[in-house]
N, C-alpha and C positions, 0 to 999 in steps of 0.2 A: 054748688060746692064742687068743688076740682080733686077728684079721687084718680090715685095711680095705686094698683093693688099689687102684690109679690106673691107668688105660690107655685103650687102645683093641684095636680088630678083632679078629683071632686070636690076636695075644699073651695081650691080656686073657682070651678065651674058656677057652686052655689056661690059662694062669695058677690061674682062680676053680678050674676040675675039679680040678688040681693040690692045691690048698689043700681043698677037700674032700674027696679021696682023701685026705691025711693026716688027716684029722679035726679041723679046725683050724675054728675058731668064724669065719665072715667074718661082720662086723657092719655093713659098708657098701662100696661099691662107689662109686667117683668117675672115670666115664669122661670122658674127655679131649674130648671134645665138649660136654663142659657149658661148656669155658673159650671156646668159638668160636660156639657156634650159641645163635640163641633157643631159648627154650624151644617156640615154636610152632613154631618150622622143625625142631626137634627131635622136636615128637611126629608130626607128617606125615611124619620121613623113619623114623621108629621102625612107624607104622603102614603105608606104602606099600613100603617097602625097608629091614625090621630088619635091622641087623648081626649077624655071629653071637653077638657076647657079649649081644644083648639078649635075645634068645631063651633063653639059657641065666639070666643074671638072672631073668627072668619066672618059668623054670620051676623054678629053685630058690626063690623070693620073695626075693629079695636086698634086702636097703634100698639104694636110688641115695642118693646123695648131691650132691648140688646146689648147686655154687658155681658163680662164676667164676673162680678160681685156687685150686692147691693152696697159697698165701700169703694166703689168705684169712683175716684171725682168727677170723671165724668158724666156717671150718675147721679150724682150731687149736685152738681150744677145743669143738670138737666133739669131736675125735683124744682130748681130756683127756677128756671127758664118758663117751665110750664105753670109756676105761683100753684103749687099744689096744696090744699088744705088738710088734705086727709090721706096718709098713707097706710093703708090696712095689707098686713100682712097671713099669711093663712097656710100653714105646712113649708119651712123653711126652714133648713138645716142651718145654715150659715150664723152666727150671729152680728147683729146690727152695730155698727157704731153710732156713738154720739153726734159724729159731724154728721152721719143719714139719718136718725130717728128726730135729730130737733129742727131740721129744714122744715118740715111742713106745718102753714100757720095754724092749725089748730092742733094736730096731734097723728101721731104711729101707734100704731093699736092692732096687736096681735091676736085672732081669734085660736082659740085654743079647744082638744074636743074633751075637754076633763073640765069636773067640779075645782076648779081651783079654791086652795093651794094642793087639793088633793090631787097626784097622780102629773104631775110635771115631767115632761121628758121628751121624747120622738114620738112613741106608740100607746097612748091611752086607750085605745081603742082593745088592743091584744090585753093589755094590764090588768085593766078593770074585768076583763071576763078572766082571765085567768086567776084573778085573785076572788072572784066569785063574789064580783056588785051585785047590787039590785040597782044602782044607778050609775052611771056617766052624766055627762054636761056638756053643756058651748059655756065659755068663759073669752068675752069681750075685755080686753088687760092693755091699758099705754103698756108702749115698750121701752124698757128701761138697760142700764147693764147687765143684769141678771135674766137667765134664761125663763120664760114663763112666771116672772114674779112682779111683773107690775101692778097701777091701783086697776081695782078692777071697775066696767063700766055698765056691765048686763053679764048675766048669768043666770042659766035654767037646765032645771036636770032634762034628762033623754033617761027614759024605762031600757033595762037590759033583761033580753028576755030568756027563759028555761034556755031555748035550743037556738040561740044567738050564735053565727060567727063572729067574728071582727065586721063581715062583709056587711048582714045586717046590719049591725049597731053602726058602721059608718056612713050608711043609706040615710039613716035616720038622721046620726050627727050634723050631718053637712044643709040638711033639709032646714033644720032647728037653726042653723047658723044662718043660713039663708032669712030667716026669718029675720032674726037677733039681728043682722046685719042693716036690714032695712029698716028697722025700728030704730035702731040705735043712731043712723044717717035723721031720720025724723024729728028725731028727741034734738038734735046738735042744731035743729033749723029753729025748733018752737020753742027751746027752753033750757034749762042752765043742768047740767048732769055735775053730780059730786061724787068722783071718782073713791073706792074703799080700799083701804090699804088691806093685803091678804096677812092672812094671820098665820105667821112665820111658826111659830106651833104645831100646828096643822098638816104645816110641809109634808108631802113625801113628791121624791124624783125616782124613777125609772129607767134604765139608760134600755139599749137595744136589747134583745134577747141577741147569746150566743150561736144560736143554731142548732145545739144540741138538741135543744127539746123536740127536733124532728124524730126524732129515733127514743119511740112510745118504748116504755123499762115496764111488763106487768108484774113481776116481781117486787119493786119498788115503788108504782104507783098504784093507787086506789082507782075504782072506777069512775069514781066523780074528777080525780086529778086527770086519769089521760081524758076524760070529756071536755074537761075544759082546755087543755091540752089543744085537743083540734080541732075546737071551735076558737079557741082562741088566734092559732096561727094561721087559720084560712080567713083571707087570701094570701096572705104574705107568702109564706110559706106551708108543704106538703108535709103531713104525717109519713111515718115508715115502719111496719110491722117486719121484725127481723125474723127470718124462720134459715139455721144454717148459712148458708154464705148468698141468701137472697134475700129480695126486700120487697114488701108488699105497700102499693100507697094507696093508703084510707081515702075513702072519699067521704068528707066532712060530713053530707047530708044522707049517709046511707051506714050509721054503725046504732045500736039500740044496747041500753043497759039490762040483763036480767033480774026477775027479783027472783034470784036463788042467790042461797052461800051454801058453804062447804058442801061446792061442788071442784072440788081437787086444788092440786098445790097450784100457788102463784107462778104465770107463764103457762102453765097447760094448756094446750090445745083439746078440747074437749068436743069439738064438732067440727063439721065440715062441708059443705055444698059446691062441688063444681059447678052446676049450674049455675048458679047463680055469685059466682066464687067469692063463696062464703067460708069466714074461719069465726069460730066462737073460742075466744082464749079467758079465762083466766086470770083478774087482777089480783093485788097486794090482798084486797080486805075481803078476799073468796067470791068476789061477786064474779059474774062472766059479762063479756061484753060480744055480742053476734054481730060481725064485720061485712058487708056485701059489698057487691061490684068493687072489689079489692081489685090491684092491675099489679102485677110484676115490671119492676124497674128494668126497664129497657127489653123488653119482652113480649110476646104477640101469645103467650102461649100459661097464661097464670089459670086457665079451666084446666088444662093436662096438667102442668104442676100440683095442683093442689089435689085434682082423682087420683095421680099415681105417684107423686115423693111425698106431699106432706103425711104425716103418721099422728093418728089421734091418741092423746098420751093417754096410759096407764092408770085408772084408780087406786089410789091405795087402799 
């Protein structure tokens, strides 16, 4: 079988291994950074900071393929050049046309890292912990005109766990796909797959987060909300503890929820550790939350800050 795959980062990386553990001929490789970067700002961030799928291209020799959209005709007539049977697509912002997804004689098949129909969009991965799953998925889907809505062709949940980032759960996701990926090449060689239509019902789409939710409100959020809060935006993006006209960034894997309440009003600052520069503030539903190796934005100096300006509020 003649596979040409589309992506980026770790999707892609699992993706290609996938496809090679079945035995499946990959004849070109079209990362998704072709469509956005030069080609020079492409080979300095390849030689100073490879991503992981380039490293693994290199050491397979994969052919890159180099366009600026997968609607490119002459990416189209490439896809025809090289008689490709399978085009598997995997973290791709752009959407597919008809004249690209029906070139290939067997099918274009989007992996996806959500339970579909549930959870459709760019970021399933932030979504579902933010929305406080007990599961995510790899969902195997032809691609059609519609974003993440095609039939589907394999699908299996991924466990989301208590103290989950994004980072975990997309370790996992791409592992799972990896898998799915190779099965799913196996199944196409020995026997006949009847693709399920998703059940439009069921839909829900997500679009990007604004950004806002960097800048943690304890006033306004519960303790469970800012936890999911910044487990859900690490890696993508950093939390931000506002104190005055400064900003403290959370490190994902170093803040603990207390089981106390009405220990003071919501935002309070009710502890503190230089050493260890620590702040325990505060949420909406009275619980506190104890913050450590906090860092001051753009700042060498957040253990003095927080010993001698920050002020531990008031009991009523």
């Amino acid at each position: 079988m003649r596979v040409v795959l589309l992506g980026k980062g770790f999707m892609l990386a699992n993706l290609i291994l996938g496809v090679k553990e079945a035995g499946a001929d990959i004849v070109g490789v079209f990362r998704y950074e072709q469509t956005t970067d030069s080609q020079f700002k492409l080979l300095i961030k390849d030689f100073f900071k490879p991503a992981p799928e380039v490293t693994i291209i290199k050491q397979l020799k994969l052919n890159q393929i180099r366009f600026n959209s997968a609607n490119n005709e002459y990416f189209q007539k490439l896809l025809v050049d090289l008689n490709v049977d399978l085009l598997i697509v995997g973290t791709w912002k752009e959407k597919i046309s008809p004249k690209t997804y029906n070139i290939p004689k067997i099918a274009t098949i989007n992996v996806h890292p959500s339970l579909l129909p549930k959870y459709r969009g760019p970021n399933p991965y932030l979504q579902t912990i933010l929305n406080g799953e007990e599961y995510s998925g790899v969902t195997i889907h032809l691609v059609n005109n519609k974003y993440d809505a095609g039939e589907i062709l394999k699908q299996e949940k991924v466990r989301i766990y208590s103290n989950d980032t994004s980072e975990e759960l997309r370790e996992r996701t791409v592992r799972k796909a990896r898998e799915l990926i190779r099965d799913l090449i196996k199944d196409l060689n020995n026997k006949v797959i009847t693709p399920v239509n998703q059940n439009e019902k069921q839909a829900t789409y997500y679009p990007n987060i604004s950004g806002e939710e960097m800048m943690l409100d304890f006033e306004y959020q519960t303790s469970d909300e800012i936890s999911k809060t910044i487990r859900a935006l690490h890696p993508f993006l950093p939390c931000y503890i506002t104190y005055k006209n400064k900003f403290f960034k959370v490190n994902p894997y170093k803040f603990k929820i207390l089981d106390i309440e009405n220990s003071g009003n919501a935002g309070n600052i009710i502890a503190k550790n230089a050493k260890n520069s620590s702040l325990t503030i505060v949420c909406k539903d009275k619980k506190p939350i104890t913050f450590t190796h906090l860092k001051l934005y753009k700042s060498h100096f957040t253990k003095f800050y927080i010993k001698h300006v920050v002020k531990i509020s008031k009991q009523n």
